[in-house]
Each structure stands twice: as C-alpha cells, then as structure tokens.
N, C-alpha and C positions, 0 to 999 in steps of 0.2 A: 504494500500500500504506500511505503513510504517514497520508494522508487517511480511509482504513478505520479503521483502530488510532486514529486521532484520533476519529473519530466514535463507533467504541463506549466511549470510553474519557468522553466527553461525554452518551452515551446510561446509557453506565454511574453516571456522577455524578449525573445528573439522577434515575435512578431511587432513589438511595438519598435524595437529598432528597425526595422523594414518600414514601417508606416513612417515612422519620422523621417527618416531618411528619404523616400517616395514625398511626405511632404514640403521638405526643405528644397527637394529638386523641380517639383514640380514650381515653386515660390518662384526660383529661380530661373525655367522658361516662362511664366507669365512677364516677371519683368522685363527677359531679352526679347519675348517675342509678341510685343505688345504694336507690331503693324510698322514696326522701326520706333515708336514712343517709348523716351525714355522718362525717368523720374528724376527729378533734381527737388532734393528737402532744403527748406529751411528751418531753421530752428529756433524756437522764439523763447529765451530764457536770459534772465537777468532783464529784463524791461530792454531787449535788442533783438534785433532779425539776423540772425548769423548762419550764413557770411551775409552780410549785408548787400553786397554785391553780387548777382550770378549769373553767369550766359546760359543761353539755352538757344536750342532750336524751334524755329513754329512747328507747333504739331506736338513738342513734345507737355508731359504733364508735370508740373510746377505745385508743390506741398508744402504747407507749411504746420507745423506741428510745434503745439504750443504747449513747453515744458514748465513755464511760472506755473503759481496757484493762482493768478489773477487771470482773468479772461483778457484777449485783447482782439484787434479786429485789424484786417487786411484792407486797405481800400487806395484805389487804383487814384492818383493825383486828377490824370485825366481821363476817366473814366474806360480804360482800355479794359477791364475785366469789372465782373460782376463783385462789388464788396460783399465780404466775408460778414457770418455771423460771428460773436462771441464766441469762438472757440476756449470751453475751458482746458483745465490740466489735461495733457495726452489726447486733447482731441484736435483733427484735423480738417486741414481747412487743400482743397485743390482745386485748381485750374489748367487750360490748357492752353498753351501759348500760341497767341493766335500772331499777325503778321510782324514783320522785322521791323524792331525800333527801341528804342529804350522806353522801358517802363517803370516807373516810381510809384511808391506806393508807402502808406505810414499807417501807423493804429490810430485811430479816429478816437478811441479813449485816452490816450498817452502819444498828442501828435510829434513829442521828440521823438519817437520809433520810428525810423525811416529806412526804407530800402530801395534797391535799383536791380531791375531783369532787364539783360540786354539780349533783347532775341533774335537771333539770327536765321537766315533761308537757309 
C-alpha cells in the first residue's frame, strides 16, 4: 500500500511539473507570436512611470502596471490614446500603439508623473 501512495504521489509530482512547464511555454509563444505585437511595460512605482521614456512600434501593445498602493491614471497630453482608469496596486492599464510620433502622457491625479512613447513604423 505504501509503494501505491508512493507512486501516485511521484506520478502526481511529475504531472504538475509537465503542466507548469507546458504553461510557462505556452506564456511564452503567446507573447512571441502575438501577429509580430510585442509588449513593452511600464512601471509605475515611487509616484514615476519607469522608464519614463520608451520606443515602441505601431501595432505593438504598451502596459502599464501600477506597483504604488495609490491609484494613478494614464492620460495621453494630446489625446492620442484612450485615458486610463485608476489602476490600483498590481493592476493594469494597456494600449496599442497606434501611428508614428511621440506620445506624452502624465497621471491626471499627481500631474508631476510624466512620460514619453516614441512610436515608431
């Protein structure tokens, strides 16, 4: 009996390393093979958009992920993308970069928060 209960419990381990592993790979063709879209984060901690500055390509998707405990918000200077809601802790805010230009953008609650997407063809 002990030898059974050992076995599934070995059968049982093994299967969850395969699943993790299948889902870590699979993570990883969704984001290479998302139609050539790629993802470029930002990260919004300490009351700053870091990196402050990023290039990207039109077409690809643009994240911003907000690690303070305070909410803050995305919004485009010249309206080139749609403003972000309050993202709180660990939640995310994305867009998609639409044509080539530079884009600025600040938190509407804390307008020192400022950044720039420079998006390229």
């Amino acid at each position: 009996m002990t030898t059974l209960i050992s076995r599934i419990r070995i059968t049982a381990l093994l299967c969850s390393i395969s699943f993790s592993s299948l889902s870590a790979l699979a993570g990883e063709t969704k984001d290479a093979g998302g139609g050539g879209a790629m993802e470029n984060r930002i990260e919004i901690k300490d009351f700053a958009f870091n990196p402050q500055t990023i290039k990207g390509k039109s077409g690809e998707m643009i994240t911003w992920v907000n690690r303070d405990e305070e909410p803050h918000t995305v919004v485009s200077v010249e309206k080139q993308f749609k403003k972000s809601s309050a993202p709180d802790t660990d939640q995310e805010f994305t867009i998609t970069a639409g044509a080539p230009g530079t884009y600025t953008y600040y938190c509407s609650v804390h307008p020192k928060m400022t950044g720039t997407i420079v998006v390229e063809k």
